[in-house]
N, C-alpha and C positions, 0 to 999 in steps of 0.2 A: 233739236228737232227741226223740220221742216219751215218754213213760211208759210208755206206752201203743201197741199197735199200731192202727191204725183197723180199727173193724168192716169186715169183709167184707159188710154190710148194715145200711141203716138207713132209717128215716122221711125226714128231710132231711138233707142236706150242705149245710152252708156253708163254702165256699171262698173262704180270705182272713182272715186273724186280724188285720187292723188295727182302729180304732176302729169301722169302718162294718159290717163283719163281726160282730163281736162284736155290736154293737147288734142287728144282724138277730136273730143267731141268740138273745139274750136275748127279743126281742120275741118272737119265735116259739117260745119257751119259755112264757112268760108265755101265749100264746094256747091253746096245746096243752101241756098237761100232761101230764107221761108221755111224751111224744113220743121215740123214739132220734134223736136229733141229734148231729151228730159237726161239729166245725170240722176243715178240713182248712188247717193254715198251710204253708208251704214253708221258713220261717226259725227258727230257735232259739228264738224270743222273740217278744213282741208287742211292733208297734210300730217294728220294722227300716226300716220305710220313711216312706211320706206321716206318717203318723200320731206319730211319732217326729222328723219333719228340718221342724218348724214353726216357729213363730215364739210359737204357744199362746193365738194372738187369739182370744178367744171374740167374734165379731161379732155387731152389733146387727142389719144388715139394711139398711142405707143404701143400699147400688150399684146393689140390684136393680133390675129392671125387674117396677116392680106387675103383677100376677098371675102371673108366672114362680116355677114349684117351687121358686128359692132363695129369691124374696122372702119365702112363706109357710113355709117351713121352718123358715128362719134366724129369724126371727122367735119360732116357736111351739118350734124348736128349743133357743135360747138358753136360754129359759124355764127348761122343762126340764131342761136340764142343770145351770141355777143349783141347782136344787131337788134332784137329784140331789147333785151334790156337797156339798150341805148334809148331804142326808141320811145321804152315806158322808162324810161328814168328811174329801172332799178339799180339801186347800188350794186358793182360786182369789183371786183379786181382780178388784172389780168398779173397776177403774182407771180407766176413761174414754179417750175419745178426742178429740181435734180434730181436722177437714181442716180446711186452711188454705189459702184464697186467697192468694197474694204480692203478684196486683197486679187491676186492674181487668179484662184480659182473662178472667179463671179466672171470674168473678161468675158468669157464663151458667149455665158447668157447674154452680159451688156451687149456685146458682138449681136445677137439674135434682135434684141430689143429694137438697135440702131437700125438693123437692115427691116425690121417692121416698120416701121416710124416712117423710116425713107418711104417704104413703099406704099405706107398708109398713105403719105402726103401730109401730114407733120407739119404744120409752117414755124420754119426757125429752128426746128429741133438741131441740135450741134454738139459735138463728144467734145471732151474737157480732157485733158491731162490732169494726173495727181496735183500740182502746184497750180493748176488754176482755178480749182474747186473752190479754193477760199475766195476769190474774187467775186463769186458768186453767191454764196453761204460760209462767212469768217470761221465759222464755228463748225465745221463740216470737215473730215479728210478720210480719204482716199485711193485709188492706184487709178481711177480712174472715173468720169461721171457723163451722163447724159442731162441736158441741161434743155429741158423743155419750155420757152415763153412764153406761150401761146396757154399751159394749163392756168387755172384761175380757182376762185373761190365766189361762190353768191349765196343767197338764201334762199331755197328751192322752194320755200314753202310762201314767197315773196312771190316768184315766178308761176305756180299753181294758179296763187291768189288772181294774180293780171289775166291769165288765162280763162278763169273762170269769169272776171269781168266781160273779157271777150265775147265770152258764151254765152253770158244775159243782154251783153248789147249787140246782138245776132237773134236775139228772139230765145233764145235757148232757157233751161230755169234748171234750178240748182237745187235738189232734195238733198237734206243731211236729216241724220236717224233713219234713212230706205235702207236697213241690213236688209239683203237679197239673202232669201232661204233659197230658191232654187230656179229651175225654168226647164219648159219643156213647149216643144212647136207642137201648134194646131192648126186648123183651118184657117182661121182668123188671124194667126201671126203668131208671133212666140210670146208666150205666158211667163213674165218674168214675177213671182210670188216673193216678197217683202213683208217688211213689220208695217209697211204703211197699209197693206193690200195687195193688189194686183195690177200689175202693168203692161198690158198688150201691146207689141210693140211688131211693126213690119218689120224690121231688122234689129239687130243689138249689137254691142262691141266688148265685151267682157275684161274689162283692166282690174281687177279685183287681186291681184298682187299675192299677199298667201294663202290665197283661197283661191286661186286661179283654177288651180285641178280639178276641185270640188264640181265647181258650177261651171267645167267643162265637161267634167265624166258626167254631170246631168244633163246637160246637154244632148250627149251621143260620142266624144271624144272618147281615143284611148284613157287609160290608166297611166299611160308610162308617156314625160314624165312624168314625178311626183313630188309637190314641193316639200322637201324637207329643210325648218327651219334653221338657221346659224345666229347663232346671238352674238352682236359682235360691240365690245363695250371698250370705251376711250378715256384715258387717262388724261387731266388736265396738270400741263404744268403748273409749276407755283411761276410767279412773277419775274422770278432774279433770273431765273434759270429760260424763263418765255421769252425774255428780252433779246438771248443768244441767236433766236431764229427769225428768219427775215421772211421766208414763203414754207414752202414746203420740201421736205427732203424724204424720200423711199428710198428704201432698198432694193435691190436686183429678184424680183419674187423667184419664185417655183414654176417654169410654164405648164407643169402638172394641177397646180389648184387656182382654183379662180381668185385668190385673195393674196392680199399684197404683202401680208408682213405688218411686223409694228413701223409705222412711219409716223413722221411728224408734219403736222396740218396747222399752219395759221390762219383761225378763221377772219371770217369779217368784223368782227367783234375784238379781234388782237389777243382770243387763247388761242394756246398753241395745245393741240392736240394731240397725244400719242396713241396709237392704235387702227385699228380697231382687233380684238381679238377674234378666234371665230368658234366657237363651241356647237355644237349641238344643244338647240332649246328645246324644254322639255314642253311646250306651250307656243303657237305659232304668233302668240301677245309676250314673248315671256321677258318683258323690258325689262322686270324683276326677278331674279332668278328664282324667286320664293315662290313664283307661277305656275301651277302644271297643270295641263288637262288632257283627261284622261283618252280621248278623244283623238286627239293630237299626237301624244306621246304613241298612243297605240297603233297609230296610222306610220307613224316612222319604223317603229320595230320590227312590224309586220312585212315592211317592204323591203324585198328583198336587194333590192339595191343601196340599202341602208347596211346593212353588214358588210356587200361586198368594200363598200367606199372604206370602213372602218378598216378591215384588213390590211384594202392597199395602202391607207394613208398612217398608219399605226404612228410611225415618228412623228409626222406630221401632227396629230391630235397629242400628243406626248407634251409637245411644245406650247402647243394652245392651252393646255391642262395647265401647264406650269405659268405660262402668261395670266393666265384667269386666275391663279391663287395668290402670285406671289407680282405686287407692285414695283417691287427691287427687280426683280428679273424681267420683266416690262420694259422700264426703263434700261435695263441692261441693252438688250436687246438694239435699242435704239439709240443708246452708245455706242454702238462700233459703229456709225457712221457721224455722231457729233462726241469728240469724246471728253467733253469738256460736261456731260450729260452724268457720268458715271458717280453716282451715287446721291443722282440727285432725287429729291423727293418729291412727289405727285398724287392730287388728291382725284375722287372718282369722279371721271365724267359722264356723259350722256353715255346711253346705251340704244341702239336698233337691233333689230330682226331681218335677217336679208331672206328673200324668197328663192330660195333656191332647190331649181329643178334638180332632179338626181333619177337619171333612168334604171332600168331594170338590172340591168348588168350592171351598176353600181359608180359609172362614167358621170363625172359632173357634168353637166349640160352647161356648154363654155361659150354659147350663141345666143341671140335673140329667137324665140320659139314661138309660133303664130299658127294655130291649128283652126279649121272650119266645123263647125256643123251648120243643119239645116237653119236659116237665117240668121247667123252669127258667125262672130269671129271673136277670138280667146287669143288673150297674148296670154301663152303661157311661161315665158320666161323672160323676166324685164329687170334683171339686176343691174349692178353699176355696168355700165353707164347709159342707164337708162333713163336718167337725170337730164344728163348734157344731153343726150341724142332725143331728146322729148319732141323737139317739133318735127325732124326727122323722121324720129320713129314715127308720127302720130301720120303725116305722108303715107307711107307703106301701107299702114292698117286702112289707110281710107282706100289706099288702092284696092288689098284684100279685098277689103267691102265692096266696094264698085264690082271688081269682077264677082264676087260671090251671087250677087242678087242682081247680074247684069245688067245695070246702070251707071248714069254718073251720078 
């Protein structure tokens, strides 16, 4: 719970204590001095959710599609953040990364990836031939690989934490247990209603991750999109077999889904992660799958972009079904790019929940998403690499802000 109870009034509310949250409300710190700023979190602690149940890939900027918000975020975001964590002496490493073609079909894509990457501004990014992959990852082969040094690993919920310090030493105060039921503008400003009470607030900035929709369609926001949950859960290697991998290696994704495939993640801690899978969650909490609520479950069925995505993705979810049951084929998976992998054993890792928009016609929402009502501003779509691009992003949203309530 709280220290503190939330002002019964203030300048801005930001609702949502994960990394993206925080960023806002530090930027908007930084811009308005003095300003009463209150975060309103709903959980004990920062970091309970996306921000906390990652994998901690600080990304370079490779997938994007040139001039889409993530390509220029991630990009000018990573930066950033490296510099940042220098500065507060948080632990990160600048590990690197490979995708890995397997065989000559994948070339196209890698071909696609490289001319992103270039055009994102990439630093370092460079193509490998088959015989040089191992120079880079022994345990890794081939026809061909993208060799990113610039990607890394930190602990995100290290980096919220510093942010948030920021935000108390700016004057700013930090509510945990403020679950936000809703909010609607009045005279007086906008009425944001919580478990603590009520918090009137001249302006707000809504980062509340998979409830984003919710307490934007209260707001005055469209419907579409709508987040529909992904459970996405990671296999830990055992020891013998962790040893084999030195950073990280993907695979060549799908540029139809927003998710990467089983890949291998070595975190800060020295497990080496496989995964993540992506299922449909029954439950927008559902770290356990044992979770449902009915609530949730009924909110995704109902939408009708929820069937559409099912259709077009059928093989797609085929794989992930067979991922999510079967540990052997997990790791399969992610043998054909290490294959010294194949048949090896791996025990359950962490699991998240990615917030992810899915519009009406059934199109995953493959951008950053930032919608207005009256005194507010909603990020409604803030998945990877929402992470890396946090101070980045958190810039943008204050700009939002600024123009929305015409001020600085």
């Amino acid at each position: 719970m709280s220290q503190t109870e939330p002002p019964r009034e203030c300048d801005i509310a930001v609702v949502g204590g994960g990394i993206v949250g925080m960023a806002v409300a530090r930027e908007l710190l930084l811009r308005k001095p003095g300003a009463r700023l209150c975060v309103l979190e709903g959980e004990d602690a920062i970091g309970r959710h996306q921000t906390g149940r990652s994998s901690g890939v600080v990304h370079a900027g490779i997938y994007y599609q040139p001039g889409s918000l993530k390509a220029r975020l991630c990009v000018e975001g990573s930066r950033a953040l490296y510099e940042y964590c220098e500065e507060r002496e948080i632990p990160f490493q600048r590990s690197g990364k490979l995708v890995v073609a397997v065989d000559e079909t994948e070339l196209g894509r890698l071909d696609e990836l490289e001319r992103r990457g270039a055009e994102n501004g990439v630093p370092g990014l460079r193509r490998l031939g088959g015989d040089e992959i191992p120079k880079v990852e022994p345990a890794a082969r081939g026809v061909a690989a993208l060799h990113s040094p610039n990607t890394g690993v930190v602990d995100f919920v290290a980096v919220a934490s510093s942010y948030a310090a920021d935000v108390r030493g700016a004057g700013g105060t930090v509510h945990f247990g403020a679950r936000v039921h809703g909010a609607s503008p009045g005279d007086g400003g906008l009425e944001i209603r919580h478990a603590e009470g009520t918090t009137v607030a001249s302006a707000a900035v809504f980062c509340a991750g998979l409830w984003s929709d919710r307490l934007a369609v209260a707001c005055g926001a469209p419907p579409d999109p709508r987040i529909v949950p992904f459970r996405g859960a990671y296999l830990r290697l055992r020891p013998a077999e962790a040893k084999l991998i030195r950073a990280n290696v993907y695979p060549v994704p799908d540029p139809d889904l927003p998710f990467l495939g089983a890949h291998l993640t070595r975190s800060l801690d020295g497990d080496v992660l496989v995964g993540p899978s992506a299922l449909l969650a029954p439950a927008r909490d559902a770290y356990r799958l044992s979770r449902w609520r009915l609530r949730d479950l009924g909110e995704t069925l109902s939408w009708p972009g929820s069937w559409r995505m099912a259709a077009r993705h059928r093989r797609a979810a085929a794989i992930e079904i067979r991922h999510a049951l079967s540990r052997r084929a997990f790791v399969a998976e992610a043998a054909r790019m290490v294959p010294v992998l194949r048949g090896a054993r791996a025990d359950a890792g962490p699991a998240g929940i990615r917030a992810q928009a899915l519009r009406r016609d059934g199109t995953l929402e493959d951008d950053f998403v930032v919608h207005r009502t009256e005194r507010a501003i909603h990020v409604r779509n803030a998945p990877s690499p929402a992470a890396t691009s946090s101070l980045a992003l958190a810039s943008l949203i204050a700009d939002e802000l600024e123009t929305a309530t015409g001020g600085p």
